[in-house]
SEMI-809109 format. One line per 2 residues: number of its first residue (from 1); their letters; for each residue x, y, z of N, C-alpha, C. Coordinates in nm, 3 decimals. Each point is the difference from the previous one (the first is absolute). Example, Ala and Ser with C-alpha at 12.3 -4.5 7.8 and 13.67 -1.06 7.14 Angstrom:
! residues 2
1 = AS = 1.319,-0.569,0.780,-0.089,0.119,0.000,0.090,0.120,0.000; -0.035,0.105,-0.072,0.082,0.119,0.006,-0.077,0.109,0.073
END
This chain:
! residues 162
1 = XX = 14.818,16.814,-16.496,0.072,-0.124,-0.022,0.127,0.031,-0.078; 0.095,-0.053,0.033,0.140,0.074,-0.038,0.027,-0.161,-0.127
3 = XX = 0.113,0.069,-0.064,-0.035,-0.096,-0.130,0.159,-0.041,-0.003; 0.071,-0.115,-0.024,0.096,-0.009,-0.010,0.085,0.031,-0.137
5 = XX = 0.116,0.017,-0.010,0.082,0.045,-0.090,-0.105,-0.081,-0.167; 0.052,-0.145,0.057,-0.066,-0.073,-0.109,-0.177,0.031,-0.034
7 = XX = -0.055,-0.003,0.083,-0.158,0.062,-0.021,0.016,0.097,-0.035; 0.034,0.117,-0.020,0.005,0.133,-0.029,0.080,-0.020,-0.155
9 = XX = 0.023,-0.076,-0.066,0.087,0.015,-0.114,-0.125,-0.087,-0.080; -0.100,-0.125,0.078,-0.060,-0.070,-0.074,-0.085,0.078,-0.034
11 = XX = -0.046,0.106,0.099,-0.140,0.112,0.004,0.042,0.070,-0.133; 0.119,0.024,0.004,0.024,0.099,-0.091,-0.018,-0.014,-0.152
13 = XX = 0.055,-0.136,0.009,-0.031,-0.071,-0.170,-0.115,-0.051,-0.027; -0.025,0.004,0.106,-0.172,-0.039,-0.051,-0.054,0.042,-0.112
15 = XX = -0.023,0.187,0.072,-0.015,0.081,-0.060,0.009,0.063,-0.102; 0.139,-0.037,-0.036,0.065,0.122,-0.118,0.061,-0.145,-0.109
17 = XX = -0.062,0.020,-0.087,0.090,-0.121,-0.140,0.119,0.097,-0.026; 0.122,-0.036,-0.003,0.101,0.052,0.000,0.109,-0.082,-0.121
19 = XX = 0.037,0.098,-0.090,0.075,-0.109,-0.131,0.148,-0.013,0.101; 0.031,-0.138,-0.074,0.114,-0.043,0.040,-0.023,-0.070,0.110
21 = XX = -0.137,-0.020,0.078,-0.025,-0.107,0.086,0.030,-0.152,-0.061; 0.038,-0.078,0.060,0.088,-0.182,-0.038,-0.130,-0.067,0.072
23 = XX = -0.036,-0.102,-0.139,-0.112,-0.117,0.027,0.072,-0.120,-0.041; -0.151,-0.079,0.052,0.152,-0.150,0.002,-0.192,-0.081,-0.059
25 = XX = 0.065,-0.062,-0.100,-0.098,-0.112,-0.055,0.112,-0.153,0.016; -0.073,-0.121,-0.025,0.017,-0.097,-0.061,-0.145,-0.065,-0.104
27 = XX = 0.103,-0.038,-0.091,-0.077,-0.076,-0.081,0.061,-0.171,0.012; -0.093,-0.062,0.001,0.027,-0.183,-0.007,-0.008,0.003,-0.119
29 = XX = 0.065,-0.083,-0.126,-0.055,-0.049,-0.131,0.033,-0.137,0.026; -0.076,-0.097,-0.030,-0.011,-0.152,0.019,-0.007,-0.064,-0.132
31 = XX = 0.116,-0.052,-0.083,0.029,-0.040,-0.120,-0.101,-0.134,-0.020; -0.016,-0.030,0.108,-0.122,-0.128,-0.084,-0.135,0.017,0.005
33 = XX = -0.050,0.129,0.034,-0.123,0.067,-0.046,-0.020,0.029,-0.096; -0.115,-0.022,-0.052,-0.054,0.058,-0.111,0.020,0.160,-0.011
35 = XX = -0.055,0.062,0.068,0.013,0.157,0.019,0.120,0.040,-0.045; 0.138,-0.064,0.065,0.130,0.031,-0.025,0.083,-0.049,-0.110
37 = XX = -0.063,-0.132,-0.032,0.116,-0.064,-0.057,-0.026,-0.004,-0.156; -0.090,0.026,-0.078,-0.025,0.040,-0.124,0.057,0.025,-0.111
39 = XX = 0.050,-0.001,-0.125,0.070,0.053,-0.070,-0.083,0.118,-0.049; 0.064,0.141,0.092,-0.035,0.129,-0.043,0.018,0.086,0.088
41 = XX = -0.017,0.086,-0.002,0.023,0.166,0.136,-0.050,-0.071,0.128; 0.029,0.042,0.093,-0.043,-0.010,0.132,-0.003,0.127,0.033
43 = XX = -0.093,0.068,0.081,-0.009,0.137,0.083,0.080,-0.039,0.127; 0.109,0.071,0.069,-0.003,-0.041,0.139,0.017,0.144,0.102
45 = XX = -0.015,0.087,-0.113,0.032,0.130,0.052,-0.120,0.094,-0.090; -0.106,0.060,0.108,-0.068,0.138,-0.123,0.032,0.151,0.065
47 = XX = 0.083,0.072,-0.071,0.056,0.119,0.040,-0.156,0.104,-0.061; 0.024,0.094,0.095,-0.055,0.159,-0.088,0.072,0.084,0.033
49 = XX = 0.004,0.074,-0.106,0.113,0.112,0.064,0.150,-0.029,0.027; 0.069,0.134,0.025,0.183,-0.051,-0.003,0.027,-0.028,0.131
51 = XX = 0.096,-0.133,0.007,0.058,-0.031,0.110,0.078,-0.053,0.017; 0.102,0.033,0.122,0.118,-0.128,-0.041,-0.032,-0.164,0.109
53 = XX = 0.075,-0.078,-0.108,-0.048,-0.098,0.048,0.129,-0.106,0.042; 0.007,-0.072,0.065,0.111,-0.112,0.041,-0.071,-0.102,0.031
55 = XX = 0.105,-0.097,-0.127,-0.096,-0.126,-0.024,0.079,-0.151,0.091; -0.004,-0.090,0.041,0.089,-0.070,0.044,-0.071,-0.131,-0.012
57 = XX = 0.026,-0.060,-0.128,-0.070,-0.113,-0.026,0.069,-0.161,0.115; -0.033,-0.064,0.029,0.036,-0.086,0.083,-0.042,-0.158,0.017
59 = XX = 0.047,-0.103,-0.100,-0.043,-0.160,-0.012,-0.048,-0.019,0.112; -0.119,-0.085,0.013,-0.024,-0.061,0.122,0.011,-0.163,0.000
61 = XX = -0.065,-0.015,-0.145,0.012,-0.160,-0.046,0.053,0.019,-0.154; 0.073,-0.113,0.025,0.058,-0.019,-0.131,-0.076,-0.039,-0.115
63 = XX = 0.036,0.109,-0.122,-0.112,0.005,-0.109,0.009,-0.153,-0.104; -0.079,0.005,-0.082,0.018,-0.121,-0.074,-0.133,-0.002,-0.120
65 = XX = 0.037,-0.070,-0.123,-0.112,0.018,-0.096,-0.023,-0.179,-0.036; -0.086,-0.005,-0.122,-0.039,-0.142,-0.032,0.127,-0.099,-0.043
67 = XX = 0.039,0.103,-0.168,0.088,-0.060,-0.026,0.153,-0.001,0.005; 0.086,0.096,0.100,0.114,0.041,0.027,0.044,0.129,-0.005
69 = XX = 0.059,0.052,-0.096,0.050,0.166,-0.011,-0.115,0.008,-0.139; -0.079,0.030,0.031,-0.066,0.083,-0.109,-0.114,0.125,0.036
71 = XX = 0.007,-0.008,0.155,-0.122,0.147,0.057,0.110,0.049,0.020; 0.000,0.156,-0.033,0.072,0.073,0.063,-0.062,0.156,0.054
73 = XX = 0.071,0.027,0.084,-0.078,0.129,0.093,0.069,0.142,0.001; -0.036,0.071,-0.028,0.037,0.143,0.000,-0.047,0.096,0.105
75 = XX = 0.050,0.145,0.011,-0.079,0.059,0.150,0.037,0.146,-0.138; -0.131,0.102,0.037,0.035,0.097,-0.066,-0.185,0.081,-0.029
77 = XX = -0.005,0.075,-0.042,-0.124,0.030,0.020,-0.075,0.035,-0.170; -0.137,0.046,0.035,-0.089,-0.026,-0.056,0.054,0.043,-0.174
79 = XX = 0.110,0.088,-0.041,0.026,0.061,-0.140,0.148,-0.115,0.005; 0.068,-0.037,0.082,0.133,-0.070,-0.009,-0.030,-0.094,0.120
81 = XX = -0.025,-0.131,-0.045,0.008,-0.112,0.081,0.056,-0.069,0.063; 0.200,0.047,-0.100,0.116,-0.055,0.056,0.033,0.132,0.059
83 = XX = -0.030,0.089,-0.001,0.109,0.123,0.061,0.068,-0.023,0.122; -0.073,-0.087,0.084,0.090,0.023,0.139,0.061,-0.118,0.004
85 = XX = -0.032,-0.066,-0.053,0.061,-0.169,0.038,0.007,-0.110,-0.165; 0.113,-0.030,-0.073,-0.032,-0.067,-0.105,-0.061,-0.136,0.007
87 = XX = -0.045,-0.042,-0.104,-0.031,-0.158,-0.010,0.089,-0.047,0.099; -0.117,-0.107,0.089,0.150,-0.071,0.051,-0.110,-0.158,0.037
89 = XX = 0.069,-0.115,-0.048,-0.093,-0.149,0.017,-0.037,0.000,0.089; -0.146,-0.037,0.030,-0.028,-0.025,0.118,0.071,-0.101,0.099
91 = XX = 0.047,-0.090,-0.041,0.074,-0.144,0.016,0.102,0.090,0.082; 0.055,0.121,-0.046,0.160,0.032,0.111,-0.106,0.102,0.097
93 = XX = -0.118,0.017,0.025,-0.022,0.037,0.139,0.045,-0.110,0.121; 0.090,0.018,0.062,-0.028,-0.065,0.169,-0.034,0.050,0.078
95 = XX = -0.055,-0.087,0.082,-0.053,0.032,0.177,0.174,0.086,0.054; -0.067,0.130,0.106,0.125,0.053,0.036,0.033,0.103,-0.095
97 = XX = -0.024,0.008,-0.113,0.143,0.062,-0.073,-0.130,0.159,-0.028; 0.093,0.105,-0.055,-0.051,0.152,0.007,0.006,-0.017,-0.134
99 = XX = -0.156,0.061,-0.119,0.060,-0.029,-0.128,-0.027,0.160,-0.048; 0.134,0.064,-0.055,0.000,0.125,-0.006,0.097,-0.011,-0.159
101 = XX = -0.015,-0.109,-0.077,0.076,-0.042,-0.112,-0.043,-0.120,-0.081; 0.038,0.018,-0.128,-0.075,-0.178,-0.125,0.107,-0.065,0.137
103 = XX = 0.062,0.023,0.079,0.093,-0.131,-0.001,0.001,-0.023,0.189; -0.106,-0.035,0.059,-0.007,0.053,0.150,0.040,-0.186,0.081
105 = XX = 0.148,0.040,0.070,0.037,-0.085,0.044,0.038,0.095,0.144; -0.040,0.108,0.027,0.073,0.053,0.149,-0.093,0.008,0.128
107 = XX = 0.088,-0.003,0.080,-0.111,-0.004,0.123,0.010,0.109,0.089; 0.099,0.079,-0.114,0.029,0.168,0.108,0.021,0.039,-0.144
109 = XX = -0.008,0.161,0.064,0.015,0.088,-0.126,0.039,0.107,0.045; 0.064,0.113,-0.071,0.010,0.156,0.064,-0.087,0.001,-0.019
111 = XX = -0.031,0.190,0.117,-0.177,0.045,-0.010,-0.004,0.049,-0.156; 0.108,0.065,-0.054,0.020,0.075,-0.126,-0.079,-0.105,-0.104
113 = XX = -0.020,-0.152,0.021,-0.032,-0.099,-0.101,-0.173,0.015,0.071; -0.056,0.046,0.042,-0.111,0.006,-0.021,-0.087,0.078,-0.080
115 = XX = -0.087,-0.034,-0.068,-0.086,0.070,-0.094,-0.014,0.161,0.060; 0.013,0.117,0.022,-0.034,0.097,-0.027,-0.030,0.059,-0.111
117 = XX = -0.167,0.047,0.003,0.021,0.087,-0.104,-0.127,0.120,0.008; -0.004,0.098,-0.117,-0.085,0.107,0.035,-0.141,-0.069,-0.047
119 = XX = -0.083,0.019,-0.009,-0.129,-0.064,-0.113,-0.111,0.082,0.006; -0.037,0.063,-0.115,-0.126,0.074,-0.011,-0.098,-0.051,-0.102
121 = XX = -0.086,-0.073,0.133,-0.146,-0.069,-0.059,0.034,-0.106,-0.103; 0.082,-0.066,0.020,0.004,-0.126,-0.072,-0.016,-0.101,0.076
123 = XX = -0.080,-0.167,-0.022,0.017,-0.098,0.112,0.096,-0.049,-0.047; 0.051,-0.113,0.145,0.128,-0.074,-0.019,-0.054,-0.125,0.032
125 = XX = 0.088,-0.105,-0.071,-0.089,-0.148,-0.023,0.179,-0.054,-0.093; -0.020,-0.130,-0.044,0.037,-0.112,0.011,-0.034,-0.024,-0.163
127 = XX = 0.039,-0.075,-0.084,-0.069,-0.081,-0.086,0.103,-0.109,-0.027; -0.088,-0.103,-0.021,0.049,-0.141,-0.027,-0.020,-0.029,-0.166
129 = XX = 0.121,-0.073,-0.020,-0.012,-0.033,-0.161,0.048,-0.149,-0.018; -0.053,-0.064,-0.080,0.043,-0.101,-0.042,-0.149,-0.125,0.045
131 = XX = 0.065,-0.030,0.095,-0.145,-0.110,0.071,-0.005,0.073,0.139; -0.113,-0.080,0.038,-0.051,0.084,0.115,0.083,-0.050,0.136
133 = XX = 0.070,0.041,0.119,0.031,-0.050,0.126,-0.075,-0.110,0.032; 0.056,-0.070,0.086,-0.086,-0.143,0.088,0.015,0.056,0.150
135 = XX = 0.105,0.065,0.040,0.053,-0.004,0.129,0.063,0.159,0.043; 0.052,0.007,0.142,0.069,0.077,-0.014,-0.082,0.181,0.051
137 = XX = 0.064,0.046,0.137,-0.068,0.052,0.058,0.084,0.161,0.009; -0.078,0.115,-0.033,0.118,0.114,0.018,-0.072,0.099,0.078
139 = XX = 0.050,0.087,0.104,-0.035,0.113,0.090,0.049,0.143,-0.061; -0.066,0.025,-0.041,0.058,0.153,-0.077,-0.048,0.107,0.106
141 = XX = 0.116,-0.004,0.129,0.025,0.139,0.084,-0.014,0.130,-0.075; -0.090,0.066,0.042,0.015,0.128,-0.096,0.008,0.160,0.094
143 = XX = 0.069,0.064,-0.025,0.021,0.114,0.115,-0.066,0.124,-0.093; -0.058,0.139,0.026,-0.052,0.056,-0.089,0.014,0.139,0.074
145 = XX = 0.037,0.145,-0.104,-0.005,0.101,0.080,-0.087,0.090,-0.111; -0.160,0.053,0.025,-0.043,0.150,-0.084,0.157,0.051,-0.031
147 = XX = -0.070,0.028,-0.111,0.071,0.159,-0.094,-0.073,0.104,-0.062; -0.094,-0.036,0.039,-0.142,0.091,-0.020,-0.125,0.005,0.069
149 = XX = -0.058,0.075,-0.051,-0.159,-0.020,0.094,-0.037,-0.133,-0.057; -0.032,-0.013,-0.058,-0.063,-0.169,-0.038,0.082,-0.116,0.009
151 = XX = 0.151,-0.007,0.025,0.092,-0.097,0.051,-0.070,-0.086,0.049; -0.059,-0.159,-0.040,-0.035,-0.122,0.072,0.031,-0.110,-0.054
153 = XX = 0.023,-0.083,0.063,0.005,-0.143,-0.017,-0.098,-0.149,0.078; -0.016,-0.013,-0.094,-0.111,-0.162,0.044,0.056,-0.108,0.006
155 = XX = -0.050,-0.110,0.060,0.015,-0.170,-0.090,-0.054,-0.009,-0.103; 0.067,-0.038,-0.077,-0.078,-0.081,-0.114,-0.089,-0.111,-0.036
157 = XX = -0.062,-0.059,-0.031,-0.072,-0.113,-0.021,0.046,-0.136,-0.063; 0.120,0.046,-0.088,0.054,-0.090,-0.047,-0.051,-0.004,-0.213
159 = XX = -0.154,0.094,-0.022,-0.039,-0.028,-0.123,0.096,0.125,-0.092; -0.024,-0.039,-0.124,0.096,0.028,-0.095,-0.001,0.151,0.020
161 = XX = 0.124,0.029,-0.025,0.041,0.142,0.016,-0.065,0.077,-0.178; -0.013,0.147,-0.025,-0.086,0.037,-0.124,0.086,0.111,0.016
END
């Protein structure tokens, strides 16, 4: 049985874990869940091992809390919470817009404005401060390449990052 170009490349990776292979996750976080919307860490990423990662966070519904600007949301991982993304109100998430900044009003971005970064064995997660979200829906695209033998990445669950 003769194997085509494409079958013969799938056979091949089957086989062999190869660093620098590109995976593609999404994560949903749903701001008026309990799970998500909390005042505290969120998990949305559990790494082991070094890898690089490209993050591309993306509004789906526009966020919102009880009493106005007082939740606010950060992206950054388990030792630095803001590292990748500062405080930014939940209230200025919109539907549409890419939030890669405290201040996310765009609906395009260079690729250069996406989260890249290296990460060894730290998770990546979210934390909310102030009051907890009501609303407000985000897709955290995540692209991932080994840099080692143990290079992986999961979904997260959403419970507090440690």
């Amino acid at each position: 049985m003769a194997l085509t170009e494409k079958g013969m490349i799938e056979e091949i990776t089957k086989s062999l874990t190869l660093y620098g292979t590109k995976n593609y996750l999404a994560v949903t976080v749903d701001l008026s869940e309990e799970t998500y919307n909390t005042v505290a860490t969120h998990e949305i990423l559990t790494v082991t091992g070094l890898v690089r990662l490209r993050i591309l966070p993306v509004v789906t519904v526009t966020g919102d809390d009880t009493t106005g600007d007082t939740s606010n949301i950060s992206l950054g991982h388990e030792a630095d919470t803001d590292n990748f993304i500062a405080a930014t109100d939940v209230d200025d998430l919109a539907a549409g817009e890419l939030w890669f900044d405290a201040t996310p009003t765009e609906v395009t971005i260079d690729f250069s404005s996406i989260i890249d970064k290296i990460v060894n064995g730290v998770d990546i997660g979210y934390e909310i401060t102030g009051e907890a979200a009501t609303a407000g829906t985000i897709v955290f695209h995540c692209w991932w390449e080994p840099l080692d033998a143990n290079g992986n990445v999961v979904a997260g669950d959403g419970s507090a990052m440690v």
